[in-house]
Every structure is written in structure tokens, then in C-alpha cells.
C-alpha positions as CSV (number, residue, x, y, z in Angstrom):
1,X,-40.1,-35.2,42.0
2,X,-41.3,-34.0,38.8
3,X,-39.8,-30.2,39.6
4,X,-36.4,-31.6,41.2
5,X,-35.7,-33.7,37.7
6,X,-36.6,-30.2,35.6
7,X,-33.8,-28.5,38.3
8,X,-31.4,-30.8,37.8
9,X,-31.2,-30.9,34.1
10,X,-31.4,-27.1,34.4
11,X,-28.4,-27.4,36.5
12,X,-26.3,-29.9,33.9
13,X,-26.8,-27.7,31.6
14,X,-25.6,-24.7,33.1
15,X,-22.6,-26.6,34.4
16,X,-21.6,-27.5,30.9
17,X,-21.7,-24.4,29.7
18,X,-19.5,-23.4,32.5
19,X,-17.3,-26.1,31.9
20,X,-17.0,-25.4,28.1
21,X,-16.4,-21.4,29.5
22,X,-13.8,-22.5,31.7
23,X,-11.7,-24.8,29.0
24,X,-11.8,-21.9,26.2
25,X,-10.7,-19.7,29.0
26,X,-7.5,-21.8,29.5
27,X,-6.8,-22.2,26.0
28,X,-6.3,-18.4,26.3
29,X,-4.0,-18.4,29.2
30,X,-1.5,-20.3,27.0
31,X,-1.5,-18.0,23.8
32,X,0.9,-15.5,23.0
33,X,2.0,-13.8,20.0
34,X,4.6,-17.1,19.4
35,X,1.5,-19.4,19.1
36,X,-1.0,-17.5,18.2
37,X,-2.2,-14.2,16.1
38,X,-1.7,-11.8,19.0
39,X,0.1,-9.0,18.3
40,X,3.8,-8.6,20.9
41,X,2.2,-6.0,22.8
42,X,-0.5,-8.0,24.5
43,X,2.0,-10.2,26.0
44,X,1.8,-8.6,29.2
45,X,2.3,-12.0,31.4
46,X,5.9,-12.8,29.5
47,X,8.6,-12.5,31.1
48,X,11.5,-10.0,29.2
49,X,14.7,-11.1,28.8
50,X,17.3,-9.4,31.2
51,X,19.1,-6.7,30.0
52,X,22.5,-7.3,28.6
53,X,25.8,-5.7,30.3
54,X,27.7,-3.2,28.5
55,X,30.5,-4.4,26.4
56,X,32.1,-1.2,26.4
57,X,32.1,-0.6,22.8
58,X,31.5,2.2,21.2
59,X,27.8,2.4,19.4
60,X,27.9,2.2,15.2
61,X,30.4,0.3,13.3
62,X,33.8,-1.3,14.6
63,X,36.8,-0.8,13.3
64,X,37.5,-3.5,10.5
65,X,33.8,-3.7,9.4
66,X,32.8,-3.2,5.8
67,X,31.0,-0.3,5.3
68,X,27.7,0.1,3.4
69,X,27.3,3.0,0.5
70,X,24.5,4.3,-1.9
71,X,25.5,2.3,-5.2
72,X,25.9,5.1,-8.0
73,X,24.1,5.6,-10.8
74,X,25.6,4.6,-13.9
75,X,27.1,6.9,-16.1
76,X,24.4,6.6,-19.0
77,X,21.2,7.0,-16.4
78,X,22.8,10.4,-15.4
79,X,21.1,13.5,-16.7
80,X,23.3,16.4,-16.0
81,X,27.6,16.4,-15.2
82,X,29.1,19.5,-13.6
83,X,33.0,19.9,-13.6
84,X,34.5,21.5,-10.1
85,X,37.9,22.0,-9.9
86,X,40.6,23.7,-7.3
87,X,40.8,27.4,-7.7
88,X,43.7,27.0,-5.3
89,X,46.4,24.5,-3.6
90,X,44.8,23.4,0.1
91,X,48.3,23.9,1.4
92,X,50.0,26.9,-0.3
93,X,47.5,29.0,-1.8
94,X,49.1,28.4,-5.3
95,X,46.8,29.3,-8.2
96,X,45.8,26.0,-10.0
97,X,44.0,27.1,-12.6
98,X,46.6,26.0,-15.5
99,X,47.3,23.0,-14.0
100,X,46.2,19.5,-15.8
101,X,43.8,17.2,-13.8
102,X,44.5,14.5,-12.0
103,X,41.7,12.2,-11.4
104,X,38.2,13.0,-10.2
105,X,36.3,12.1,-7.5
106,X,32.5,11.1,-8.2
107,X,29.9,12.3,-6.3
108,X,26.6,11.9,-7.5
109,X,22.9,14.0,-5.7
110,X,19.6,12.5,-6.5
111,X,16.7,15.2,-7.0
112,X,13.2,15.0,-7.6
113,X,12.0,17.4,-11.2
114,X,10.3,20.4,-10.7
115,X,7.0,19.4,-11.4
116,X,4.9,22.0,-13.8
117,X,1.5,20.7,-15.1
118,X,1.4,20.4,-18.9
119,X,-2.3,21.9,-19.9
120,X,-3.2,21.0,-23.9
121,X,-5.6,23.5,-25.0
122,X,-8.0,22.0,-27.6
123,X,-9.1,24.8,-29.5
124,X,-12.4,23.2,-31.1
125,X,-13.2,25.8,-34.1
126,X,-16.5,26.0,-36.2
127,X,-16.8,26.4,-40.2
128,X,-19.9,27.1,-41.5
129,X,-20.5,25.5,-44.5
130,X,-20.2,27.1,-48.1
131,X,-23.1,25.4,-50.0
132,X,-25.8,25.3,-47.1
133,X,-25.1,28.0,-44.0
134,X,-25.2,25.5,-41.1
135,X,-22.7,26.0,-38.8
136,X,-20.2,23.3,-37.4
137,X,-18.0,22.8,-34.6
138,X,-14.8,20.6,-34.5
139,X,-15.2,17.8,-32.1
140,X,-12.4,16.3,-30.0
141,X,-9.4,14.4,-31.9
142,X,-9.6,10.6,-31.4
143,X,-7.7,8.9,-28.1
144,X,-8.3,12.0,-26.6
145,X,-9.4,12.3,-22.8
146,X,-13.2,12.6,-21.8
147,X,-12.8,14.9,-19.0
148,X,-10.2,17.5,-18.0
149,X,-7.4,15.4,-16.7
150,X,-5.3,12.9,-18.9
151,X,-4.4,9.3,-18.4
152,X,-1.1,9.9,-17.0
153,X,-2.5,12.5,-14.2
154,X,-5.5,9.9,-13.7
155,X,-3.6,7.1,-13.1
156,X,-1.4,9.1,-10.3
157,X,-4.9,10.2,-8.7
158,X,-5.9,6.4,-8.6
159,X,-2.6,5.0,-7.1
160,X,-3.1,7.9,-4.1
161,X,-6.2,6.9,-3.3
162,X,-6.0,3.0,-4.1
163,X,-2.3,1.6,-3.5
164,X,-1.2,4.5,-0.7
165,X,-4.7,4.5,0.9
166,X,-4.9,8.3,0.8
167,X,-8.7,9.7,0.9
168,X,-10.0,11.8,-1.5
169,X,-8.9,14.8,0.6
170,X,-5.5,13.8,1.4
171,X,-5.5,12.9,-2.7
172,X,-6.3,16.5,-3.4
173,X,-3.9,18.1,-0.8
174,X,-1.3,16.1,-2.6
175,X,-2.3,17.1,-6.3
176,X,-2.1,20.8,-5.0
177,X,1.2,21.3,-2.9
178,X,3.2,18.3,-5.2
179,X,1.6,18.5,-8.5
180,X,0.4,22.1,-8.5
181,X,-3.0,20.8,-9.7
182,X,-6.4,22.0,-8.4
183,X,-9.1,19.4,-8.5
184,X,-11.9,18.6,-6.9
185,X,-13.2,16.2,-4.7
186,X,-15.5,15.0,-7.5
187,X,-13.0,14.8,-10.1
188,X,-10.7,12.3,-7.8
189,X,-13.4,10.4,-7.6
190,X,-14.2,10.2,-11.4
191,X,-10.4,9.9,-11.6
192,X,-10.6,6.9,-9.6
193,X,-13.9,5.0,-11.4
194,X,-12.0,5.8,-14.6
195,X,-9.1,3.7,-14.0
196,X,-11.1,1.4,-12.3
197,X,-12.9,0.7,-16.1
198,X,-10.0,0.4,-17.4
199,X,-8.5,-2.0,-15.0
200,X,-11.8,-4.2,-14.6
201,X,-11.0,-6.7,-17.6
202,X,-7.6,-7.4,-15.9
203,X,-9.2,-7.7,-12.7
204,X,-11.6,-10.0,-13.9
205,X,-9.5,-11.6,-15.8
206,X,-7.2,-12.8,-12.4
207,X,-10.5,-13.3,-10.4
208,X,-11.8,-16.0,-12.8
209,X,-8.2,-17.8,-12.8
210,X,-8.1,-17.4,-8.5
211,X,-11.4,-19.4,-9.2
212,X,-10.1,-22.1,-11.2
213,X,-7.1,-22.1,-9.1
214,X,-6.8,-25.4,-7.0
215,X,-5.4,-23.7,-4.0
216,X,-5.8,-20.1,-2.9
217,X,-4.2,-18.0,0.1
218,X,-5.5,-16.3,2.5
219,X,-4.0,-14.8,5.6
220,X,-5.1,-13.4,9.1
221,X,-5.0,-10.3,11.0
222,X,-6.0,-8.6,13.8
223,X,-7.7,-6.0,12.6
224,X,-11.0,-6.6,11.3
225,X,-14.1,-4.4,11.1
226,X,-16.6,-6.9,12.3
227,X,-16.8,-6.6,16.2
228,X,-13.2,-5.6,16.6
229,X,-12.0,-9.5,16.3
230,X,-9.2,-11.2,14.7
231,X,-10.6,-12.5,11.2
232,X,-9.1,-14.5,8.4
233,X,-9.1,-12.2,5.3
234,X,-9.7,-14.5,1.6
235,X,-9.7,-12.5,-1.6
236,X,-13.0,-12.3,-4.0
237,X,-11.6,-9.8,-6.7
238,X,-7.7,-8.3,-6.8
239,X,-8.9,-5.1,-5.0
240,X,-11.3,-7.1,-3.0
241,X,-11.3,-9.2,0.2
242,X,-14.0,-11.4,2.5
243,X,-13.6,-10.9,6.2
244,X,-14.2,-14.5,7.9
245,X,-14.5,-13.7,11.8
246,X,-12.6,-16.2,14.0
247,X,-12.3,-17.3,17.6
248,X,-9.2,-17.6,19.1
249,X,-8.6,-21.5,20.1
250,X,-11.2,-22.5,17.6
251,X,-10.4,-25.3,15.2
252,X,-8.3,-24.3,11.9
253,X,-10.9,-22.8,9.0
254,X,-11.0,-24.5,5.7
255,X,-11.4,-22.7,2.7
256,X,-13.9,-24.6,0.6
257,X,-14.4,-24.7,-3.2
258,X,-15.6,-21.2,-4.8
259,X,-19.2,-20.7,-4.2
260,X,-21.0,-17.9,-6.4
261,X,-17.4,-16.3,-7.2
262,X,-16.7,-16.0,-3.1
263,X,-14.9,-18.7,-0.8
264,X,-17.1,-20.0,1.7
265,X,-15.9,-21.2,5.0
């Protein structure tokens, strides 16, 4: 009797696990990417609307809609004006190169600068003094940079790689075929901790008020690197964020109050 009691409460449990299997499994059956975080794509089981009949239009815009233009640049952001006139009447061939003009007709092109890198040569000379022979060497004016790239050319380095997500690499290629600069893959790394110093008080500065903040947002995605599963993504610092790895069905997560300077679910 003994060994049929120890079966059967093996058995209950194994059926409640299945049970509990089963119901998570239906909760899955009714998701979609209206009611849930999956993405279109895995709605494979949807049915697709049917396509609609040809109206017999022609594709683009119909006659009697209002047309959309580039807005021009006003007249005191321009850099350059160029004056075209007729050499010669579209209809005759008259000269018209003593006639008055008319009116003109605007038409404005948009071009990126030719982009030459400015190199500042510090010439750093030595005196050697009159009254006891030692020798010495200018040092570097004030403000000036520490390494060989300036602020300007550092801060472009750092939004590649941070804001456009661009590796060091792809950083470099950029520098080189757009900039005309060669650095290395060390130097857009030192680039990028140098702006990062300089940026730190400001980022603290927003982490401690996120902190003291009495709500804060978070947001969820698909991707996530832990186990390939959808995760709720809260931020610790401004360039910063906490993965929280979530089940799909499972009960809403709660942000709690700021533990240690991270959000704890």
C-alpha cells in the first residue's frame, strides 16, 4: 500500500505539471502581435485580408491633389547665388543678351562641403637659458588637446561609434573615405573614453535624478541577449540599460523602488 500511495503522489504531481504545461500552452495559441510583443511576422495562423480590386486609377497622385515640395532655404541661410540667364529666345533664336529681366525663378541644390582635415602644428621650441645653460622646451598652450585629435574630430569619432552604433572599424572606414583622416583602432577607442569623461558628470547627473524620480519608463523588445527571449529593457545610466527576461503570458512586471542605483524586478 505503502508503494501504491508513493505512485500516486508521483503521478499528481506529474499531472500538474502537465496541466500547468498545457494552460501556458493555450495562452500562446491566443497571442499575436495585436495582444502581445510578437513581432507581425510570426503571425503565421492569421488570416490576411483579401486583396482589394483595382480601381482603375492610375498609381501616384490624382489630379486635384496638393502636391508636396522641399521647403527652400531662406534667403539669409544661403551661402552662394549664381545668376543664369537666356543666351537666346526658346522660340526665335533672338539674342537676349540686352534685354532687361523679368522675374526669376528660384531653384535652390543642397551640397555637403568638401571636407579637408585642418592639422595645427605645435611647434614646441627650446631656449636655453642665458644666466645658467639649461636647456628648455616649450610645453603645450593651455586648452590644448592631449592627444593628436581635437575635440571637434573626437566628438564625431564618439557619435559613430555611440549614437550610429558603428564599430571601431566601420568608425575608421568612415574617418578615412569621409573625413580623409587616418586613425587607428586604438585612437577611436581613446576617442571614445575621452568623450565619455567628459560626458560622465552629465550622465551622472541624469542617473541620480532617474533615481529620485517617482516613476521611470521602461519598454520591451524582442531582442534580447539572454537566451534569445523577449525581455523588458529598464535604464541604470543614460547609455546604460538592465535586461529583465520575461515569459510570454506571465503576469505584468513591476518595477520596484531603486536598489543599489539599479531597478529591481
Amino acid at each position: 500500500m505503502v508503494d501504491w500511495a508513493k505512485r500516486v503522489e508521483k503521478l499528481e504531481a506529474l499531472l500538474n505539471v502537465a496541466l500547468a504545461r498545457i494552460v501556458e500552452l493555450e495562452g500562446k495559441i491566443g497571442l499575436n502581435s495585436g495582444n502581445s510583443s510578437k513581432s507581425p511576422s510570426s503571425d503565421m495562423g492569421r488570416k490576411r485580408k483579401p486583396p482589394v480590386a483595382p480601381s482603375g486609377r492610375k498609381p501616384g497622385g490624382q489630379p486635384g491633389h496638393e502636391g508636396q515640395a522641399r521647403e527652400q532655404v531662406p534667403p539669409e541661410e544661403v551661402d552662394a547665388t549664381e545668376d543664369v540667364d537666356p543666351s537666346a529666345c526658346e522660340n526665335c533664336g533672338e539674342d537676349l543678351g540686352a534685354q532687361p529681366r523679368l522675374d526669376a525663378c528660384i531653384r535652390q541644390v543642397t551640397e555637403s562641403p568638401e571636407f579637408k582635415a585642418f592639422v595645427l602644428e605645435f611647434r614646441l621650441w627650446s631656449k636655453v637659458c642665458p644666466k645658467c645653460g639649461r636647456a628648455t622646451r616649450a610645453g603645450m598652450p593651455a586648452g590644448s588637446p592631449k592627444g593628436a585629435f581635437g575635440p571637434r574630430l573626437q566628438a564625431r569619432i564618439a557619435l559613430l561609434s555611440g549614437r550610429f552604433r558603428l564599430t571601431r572599424r566601420e568608425t575608421r572606414a568612415v574617418a578615412k573615405s569621409m573625413f580623409g583622416i587616418k586613425i587607428s583602432l586604438g585612437s577611436v577607442q581613446a576617442c571614445c573614453e575621452a568623450v565619455s569623461a567628459v560626458a560622465a558628470p552629465t550622465t551622472e547627473a541624469i542617473h541620480e535624478d532617474v533615481k529620485h524620480a517617482p516613476e521611470v519608463n521602461a519598454d520591451e523588445t524582442q531582442y534580447c541577449p539572454v537566451k534569445k527571449q523577449p525581455c523588458l529593457v529598464g535604464p541604470t545610466t543614460l547609455s546604460q540599460y538592465k535586461w529583465f527576461p520575461m515569459r510570454i503570458g506571465s503576469s505584468p512586471f513591476r518595477v520596484s523602488p531603486w536598489a543599489n542605483g539599479l531597478p529591481a524586478v
